[in-house]
N, C-alpha and C positions, 0 to 999 in steps of 0.2 A: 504493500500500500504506500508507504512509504519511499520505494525507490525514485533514485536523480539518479536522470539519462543523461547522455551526451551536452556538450554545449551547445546552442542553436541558434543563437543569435549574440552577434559582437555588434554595439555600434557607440552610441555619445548619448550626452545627455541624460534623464531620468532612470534608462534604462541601458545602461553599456554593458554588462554580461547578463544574459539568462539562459539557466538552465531550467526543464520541465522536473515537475515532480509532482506524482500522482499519489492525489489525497484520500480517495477511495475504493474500493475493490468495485468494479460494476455489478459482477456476480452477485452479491451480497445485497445490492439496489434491485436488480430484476429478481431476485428471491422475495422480497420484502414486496414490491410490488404485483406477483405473480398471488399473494397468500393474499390480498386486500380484497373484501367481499365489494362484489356489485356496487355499487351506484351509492357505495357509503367512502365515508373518509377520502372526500374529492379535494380535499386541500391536501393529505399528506398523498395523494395517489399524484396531483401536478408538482408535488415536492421533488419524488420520485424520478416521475419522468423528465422533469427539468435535470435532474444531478446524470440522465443517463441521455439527453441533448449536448449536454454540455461536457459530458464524460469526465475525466478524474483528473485529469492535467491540467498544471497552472503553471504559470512562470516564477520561479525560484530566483530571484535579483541579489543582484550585488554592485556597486560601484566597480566599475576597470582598476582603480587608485583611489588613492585618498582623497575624495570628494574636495572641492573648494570648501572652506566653512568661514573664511575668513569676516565674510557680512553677517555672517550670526553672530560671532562673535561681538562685533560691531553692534548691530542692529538689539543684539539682549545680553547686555554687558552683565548683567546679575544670575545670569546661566553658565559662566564661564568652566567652575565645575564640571556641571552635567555635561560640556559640550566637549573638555579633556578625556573624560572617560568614555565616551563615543567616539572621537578621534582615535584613541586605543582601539579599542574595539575592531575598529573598522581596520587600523592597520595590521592585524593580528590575520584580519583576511585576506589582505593584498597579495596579491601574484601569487595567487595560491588556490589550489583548486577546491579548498575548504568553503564552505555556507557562508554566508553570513548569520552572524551570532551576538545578538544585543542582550546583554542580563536586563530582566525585568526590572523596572525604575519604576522609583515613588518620588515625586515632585512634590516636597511639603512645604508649603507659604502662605502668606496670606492672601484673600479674595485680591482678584486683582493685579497679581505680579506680575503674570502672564504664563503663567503654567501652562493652560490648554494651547493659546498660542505657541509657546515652545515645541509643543507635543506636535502641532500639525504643521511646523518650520521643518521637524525631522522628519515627515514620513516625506515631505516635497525631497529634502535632502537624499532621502534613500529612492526614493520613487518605486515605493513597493505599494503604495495606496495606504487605504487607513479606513478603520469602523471607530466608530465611537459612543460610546456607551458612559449618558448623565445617570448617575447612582444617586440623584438627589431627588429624580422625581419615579426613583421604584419603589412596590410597597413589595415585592418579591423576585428573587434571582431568576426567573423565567425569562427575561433577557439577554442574560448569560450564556443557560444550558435549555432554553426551551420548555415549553411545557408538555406534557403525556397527549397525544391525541384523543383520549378520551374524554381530555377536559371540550368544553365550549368554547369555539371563537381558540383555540391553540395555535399554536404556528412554530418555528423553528426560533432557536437564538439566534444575537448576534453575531455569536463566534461561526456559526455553523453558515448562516448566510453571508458573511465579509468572504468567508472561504467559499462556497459552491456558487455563490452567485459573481464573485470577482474574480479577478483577471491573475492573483498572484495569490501564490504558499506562504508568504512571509509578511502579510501587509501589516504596518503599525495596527496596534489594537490599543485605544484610550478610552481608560477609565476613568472619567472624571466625576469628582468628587467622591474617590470610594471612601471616605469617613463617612459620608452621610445615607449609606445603605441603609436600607429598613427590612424588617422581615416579617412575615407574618406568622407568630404565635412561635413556635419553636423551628422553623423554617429559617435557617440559614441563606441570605441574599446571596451570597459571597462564597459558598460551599462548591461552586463548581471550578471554582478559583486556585484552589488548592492543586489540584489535578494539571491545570491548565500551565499554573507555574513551573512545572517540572515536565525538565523535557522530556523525561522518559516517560511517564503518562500520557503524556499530552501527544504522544505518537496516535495515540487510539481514542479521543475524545468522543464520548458517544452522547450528541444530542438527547433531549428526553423527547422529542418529538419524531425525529426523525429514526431516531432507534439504530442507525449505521454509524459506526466507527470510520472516524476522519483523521485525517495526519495535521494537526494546530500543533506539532515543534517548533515550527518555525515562525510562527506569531513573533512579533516585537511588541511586550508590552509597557505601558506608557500609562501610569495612573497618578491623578493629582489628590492632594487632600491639602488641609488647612488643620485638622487635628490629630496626629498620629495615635490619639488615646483610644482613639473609636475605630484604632482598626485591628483585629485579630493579628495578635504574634505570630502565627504560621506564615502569615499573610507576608508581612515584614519580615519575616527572616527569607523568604524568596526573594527578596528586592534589594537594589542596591539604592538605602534614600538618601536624598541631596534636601536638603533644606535651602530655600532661596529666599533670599531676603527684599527687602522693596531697593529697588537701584536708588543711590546716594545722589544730593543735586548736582553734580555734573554728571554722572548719568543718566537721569532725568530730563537733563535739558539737550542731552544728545540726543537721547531717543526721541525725545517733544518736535526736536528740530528736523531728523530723517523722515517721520510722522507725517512732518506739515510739509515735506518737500515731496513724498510721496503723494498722498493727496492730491495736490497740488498738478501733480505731472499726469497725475489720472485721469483729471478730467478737463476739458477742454475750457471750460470756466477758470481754471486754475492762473489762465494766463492772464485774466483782470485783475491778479492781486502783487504782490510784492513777493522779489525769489524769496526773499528768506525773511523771517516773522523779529520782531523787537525783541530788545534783550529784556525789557518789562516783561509782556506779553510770554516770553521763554521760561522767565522765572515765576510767573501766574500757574504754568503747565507744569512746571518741574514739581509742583505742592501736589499733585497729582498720581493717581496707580496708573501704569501704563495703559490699564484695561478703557480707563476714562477717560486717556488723550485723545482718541478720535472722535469722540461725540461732541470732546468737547471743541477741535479744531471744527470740525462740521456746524456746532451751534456758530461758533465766530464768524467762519466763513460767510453765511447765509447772514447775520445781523448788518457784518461789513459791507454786505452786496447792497441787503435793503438802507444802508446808509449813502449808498453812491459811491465806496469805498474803495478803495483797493488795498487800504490797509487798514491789518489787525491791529484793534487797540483792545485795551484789558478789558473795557465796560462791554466788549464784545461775547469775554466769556460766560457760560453756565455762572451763575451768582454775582457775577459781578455786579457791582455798584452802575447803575443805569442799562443793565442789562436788558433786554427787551423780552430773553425769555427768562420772564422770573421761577417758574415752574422749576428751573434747573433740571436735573436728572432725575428721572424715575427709577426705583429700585426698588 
């Protein structure tokens, strides 16, 4: 189930080596599909026959070398950490005809720093894709590992559809917020977690809805939290955690500044304003979480506009004194 074939495609960009590696036995799919009675269980019978459209092979990614990383570093100066030990990582596979292999990470900080952003800057970085799963608004881990087709309204997990419905064996999988799991009544959220952490488990993950065993070794996981109290020790000791902290004001006002220059180049409006924003206005955004630089460059931008503007002034931003949206930010 598990085996990687030949290499099949060399080229640049997202995806410069791939190798195929087949996630499930088909056999084991037209079995489970041949035993489904009549004109019942038509969700898990087009499960079926989708995983045998689509057949068991996926593309196994790796970077050619050491990926560029030097704009991340740049761009999320308070992930330097995380972004050392992924550059390991990565070189450990270079010119080598070994997987790629990311130890499971927990990004613990506060709301805001930019954790989930990090997590979706690496999967661009590797170009293996990405599933993403919010553990803030589940009351139960059927997200994870699926629910029994017996239940009502069941369907497959995440994990099970990033893999049979996507294009790679190894795509980033983010968990965010898993401190804020919930379970219902002695139902572990997080229980299929366990498994999934380890790569030798995790060769044969078997859905609870789909009931066939898939190859998720090669998952890269990527989960964020804000309280490491609330999250099970098994959990944590599969992870390598990085604690990140809010960027210092001159990294603050780095980031505020790549932000608004970004922005800026994105959209064709960008060119009625000024390249580059006040050192006031800079240090207004640097009091800021990265999370909240954008809305709040976008509030300013639109005030400046409706003022005949081209440039950002402070009473432009979220709260500011003569602001025009006083509302400031919803949360």
């Amino acid at each position: 189930m598990s085996t990687s074939h030949e290499l099949v495609s060399v080229g640049s960009g997202a995806i410069p080596i791939a190798r195929m590696r087949s996630l499930y036995r088909v056999a084991e799919v037209q079995q489970r599909l041949h035993k489904l009675p009549d004109r019942e269980h038509e969700t898990l019978r087009s499960t079926y026959e989708r995983m045998l459209e689509k057949g068991p092979e996926r593309f196994q990614v790796k970077p050619s070398g050491l990926p560029a990383m030097g704009h991340l570093y740049d761009e999320l100066p308070n992930f330097h950490g995380v972004l050392d030990a992924v550059r390991r990582q990565l070189a450990l596979c270079e010119d080598s005809r070994d997987a790629l292999e990311i130890t499971p990470m927990l990004l613990l900080g506060p709301p805001g720093v930019g954790k989930t952003h990090f997590a979706r800057e690496i999967a661009q970085l590797l170009g293996t894709g990405m599933g993403f799963l919010s553990m803030s608004s589940l009351t139960a881990g059927w997200v994870l590992s699926g629910a029994s087709s017996q239940w009502k309204g069941a369907r497959p997990g995440k994990v099970f559809e990033t893999l049979v419905d996507g294009n790679y064996a190894n795509p980033v999988m983010v968990v965010d917020e898993i401190d804020k799991a919930r379970g219902e009544h002695a139902y572990d959220p997080l229980g299929a977690l366990y498994g999934l952490l380890e790569h030798d488990t995790a060769h044969s993950f078997t859905d609870e809805f789909a009931e066939v065993p898939i190859d998720a070794s090669q998952v890269i996981w990527v989960a964020t939290a804000n309280d490491e109290r609330a999250i099970p020790e098994p959990i944590l000791n599969r992870m390598n955690v990085f604690e990140v902290q809010m960027p210092d004001a001159a990294a603050a006002r780095a980031i505020a500044s790549r932000l608004y220059a970004s922005i800026r180049g994105a959209h064709a409006w960008g060119e009625r304003f000024d390249e580059t924003p006040s050192t006031a206005v800079l240090d207004r955004l640097a009091d800021m979480a990265p999370r909240e630089m954008r809305r709040a460059w976008m509030t300013a931008f639109g005030n400046a506009r409706l003022d005949g503007r081209g440039t950002l002034l402070e009473k432009d931003l979220p709260n500011a004194s003569g602001n025009k949206n006083r509302m400031g930010f919803v949360h």
